[in-house]
Structures are given as C-alpha cells and as structure tokens.
C-alpha positions, 0 to 999 in steps of 0.5 A, a space after each residue: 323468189 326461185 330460191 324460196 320456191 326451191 326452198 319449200 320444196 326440199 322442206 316439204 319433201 324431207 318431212 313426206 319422207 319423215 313421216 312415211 318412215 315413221 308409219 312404216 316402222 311403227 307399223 311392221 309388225 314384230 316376229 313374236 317370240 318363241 313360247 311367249 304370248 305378249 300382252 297388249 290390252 287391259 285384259 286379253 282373253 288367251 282362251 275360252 272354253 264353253 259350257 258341256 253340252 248335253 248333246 251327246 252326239 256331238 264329242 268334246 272337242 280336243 284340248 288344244 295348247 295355248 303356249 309351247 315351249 321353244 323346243 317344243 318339249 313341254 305345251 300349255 292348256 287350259 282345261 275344264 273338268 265337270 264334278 263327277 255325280 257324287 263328288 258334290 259339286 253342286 253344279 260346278 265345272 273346274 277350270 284351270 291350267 295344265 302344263 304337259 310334257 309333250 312327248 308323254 302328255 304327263 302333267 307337270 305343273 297346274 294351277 289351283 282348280 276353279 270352281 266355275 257354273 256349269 253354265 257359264 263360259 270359263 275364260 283365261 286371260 292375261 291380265 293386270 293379276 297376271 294369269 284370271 280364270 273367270 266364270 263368266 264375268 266373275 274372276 274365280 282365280 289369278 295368279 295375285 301378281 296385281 302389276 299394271 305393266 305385265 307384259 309377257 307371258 312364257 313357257 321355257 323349256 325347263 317346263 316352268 312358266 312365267 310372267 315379266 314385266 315391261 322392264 323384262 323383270 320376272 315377278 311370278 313363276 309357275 316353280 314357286 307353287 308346285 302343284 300336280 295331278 289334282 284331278 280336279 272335279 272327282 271326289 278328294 279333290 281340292 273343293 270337294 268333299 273327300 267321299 260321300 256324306 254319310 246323310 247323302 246315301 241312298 234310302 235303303 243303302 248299307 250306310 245309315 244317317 251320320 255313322 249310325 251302325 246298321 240295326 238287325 231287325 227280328 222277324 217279326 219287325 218294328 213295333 212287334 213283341 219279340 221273345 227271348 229264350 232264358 230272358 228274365 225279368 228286367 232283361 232288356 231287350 230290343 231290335 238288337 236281341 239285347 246287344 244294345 240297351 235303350 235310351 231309358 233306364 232300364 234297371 229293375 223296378 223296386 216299389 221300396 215294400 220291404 224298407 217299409 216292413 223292416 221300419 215298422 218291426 224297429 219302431 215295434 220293438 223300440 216301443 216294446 223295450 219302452 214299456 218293459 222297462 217302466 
C-alpha cells in the first residue's frame, strides 16, 4: 500500500513538473529580430494615420519610422500627403509607404500612391496580401502577395524591403518595383491630372474654354458696329478686325442678273437667224 502511495506521488510530481516546463517555455516571449516586424493576426495593423485637421493651431505630427534596418542605416514610413488645391483631387488624401535613407532622409523606394478620403483614417497593415493600405475599411493598395502563411516583414540593410513566409521563403521584395519621388498628391502625380484643365480656369483668366485662343475685342465691344478702313464689300470682318472669318459663308452675294440678260440676247438672235433665213 506504501509502495503504491509512493507510486502516485512521483507520478503526479513529474507531470507538475512537465507542465509547468511547458507554460514556461511557451510563454517567454522571444527577442524579436533586428529590421523585422512578425505577423501573428490575420491582419495586423503596423500604423494609422488620421485625417488633417483643420485646426491650424495644433502642427502635424512628425513622421515616425515603423521599420529600421539592422544598422540602422535606412527606416521605414508610412506616410500621408493632402492633393494640392488645384491637382484635382477631388477630395483625396494619398497614403503610402516611403523607404528613406537615414542619414540624408533621401527617398529610396515607395509604393504606389493610394488614393484615401480626406475624412477617412489610412491604415497599414500586414496582412494575408502582404503590406494593405485601407481607407477606412476599404483596401485601396497591397502588395498582391495573397499568401495565408506571411509571416515576416523586414528591411535589410541594402534599403530593400521584403516579405517571407513560414517556411523563411521570400515572395515579395520592395527592388522588383522600383519606384521613387512620386510626389504623391501635387499636380502630374500618378492619379492626377498633369496640369489644370483648360475648362477649369478661373472666369476671366488668360485661359479660355477647351484650347480656344483668346479674342481681341474692338472698343466698341460685342454686339456694336465696327468699321474698317479700306473695307469693301464682302470684306469680312468680326471681333478679330478680320484675322479670323465667321462660321458662315462669307462670300459675295450674286443675284445671278447678268446669266439672265445674256440667255435672253441668245434666244433673241436664235430667233432672228430663224426668220432671215425663211
């Protein structure tokens, strides 16, 4: 009966110990790794960026990396840009990651500029298409990786960026689109217009509707009788002081009277012919 009590003991000990070896390893949490953000949720959110106030007492706050390389040398952002007033944006922020070099601050790498609501909160995220940028909860960018075992994000010291999976196989890298100083949300960049429709200028500006040439009105204005020195008639002459003719055919007006009187002299003398020769 001793032995059996002994028995028990010992067992029930060694499966204590068991388990709590087992908590304990489970539970110390690993020394993450230089320049690499681990993904350990579906979609985990690296950094969020509000929209611009309009309070212009309080500045905007100061980018700040989310990535650094080992050494250092080069750091991640992830940044937002309004659209300047006449880039036509038509309300859109752009949101978008910018690889830098830290000593100089000089862009080396960025992705595309996505198009947000200038209302809306712009989040980046790690997620199963690799890096998203939502607006809002509406995805607006990834990088099209589309692989459920992403599992590290890392910024080497070269300044390149890239994603690898469970198995430590790299499937995207930020070198396979290179892409620099888009200047996202001024006029010419990607998702703006190159300048300002012609049709967009202001009333009363130097720049008339779709290309037009601007016309030299006389002094006595629209709709007033102009004269011209040394202008005859069927001279044309309009706004331009007759550099430019009208919409309208403007050449001299003929009634057709002298076709009339030269058809009547030919029958005439047809006739007379007529009745010498009888």
């Amino acid at each position: 009966m001793e032995s059996l009590f002994l028995y028990l003991s010992l067992t029930l000990l060694i499966t204590t110990q068991a388990a709590v070896s087992a908590a304990t390893t489970t539970t110390t949490p690993t020394t993450p790794i230089p320049g690499t953000i681990g993904r350990s949720t579906k979609q985990q959110i690296i950094s969020t960026i509000l929209p611009t106030t309009t309070d212009t007492e309080s500045p905007p706050p100061t980018p700040e990396p989310f990535l650094t390389s080992p050494s250092t040398k080069y750091a991640a952002y992830f940044l937002r840009h309004e659209t300047a007033p006449d880039a036509g944006g038509f309300g859109n922020d752009f949101c978008y990651v910018q690889i830098q070099d830290a000593t100089t601050g000089n862009p080396v790498w960025e992705s595309e500029c996505a198009p947000v609501s200038n209302v809306n909160t712009c989040t980046l995220a790690f997620t199963e298409a690799g890096l998203e940028i939502f607006d809002g909860s509406r995805s607006s960018w990834d990088t099209s990786v589309d692989g459920e075992n992403l599992e590290v994000l890392e910024l080497v010291d070269q300044g390149d960026m890239r994603i690898r999976d469970r198995e430590g196989d790299q499937v995207w890298r930020a070198s396979d689109n290179p892409r620099v100083n888009q200047v996202c949300g001024l006029p010419g960049s990607p998702g703006l217009a190159a300048a300002t429709p012609p049709f967009a200028a202001p009333i009363g500006g130097t720049g008339n509707p779709f290309g037009q040439p601007q016309q030299q009105l006389g002094v006595g204005g629209v709709g007033q009788a102009q004269t011209l020195e040394g202008s005859g008639v069927g001279q044309a002459f309009g706004l331009n002081g007759g550099e430019h003719q009208p919409l309208v055919d403007n050449t001299p007006y003929d009634s057709g009277y002298s076709l009339k009187v030269e058809w009547w002299v030919g029958v005439g003398l047809a006739a007379l012919l007529a009745l010498v020769g009888q």
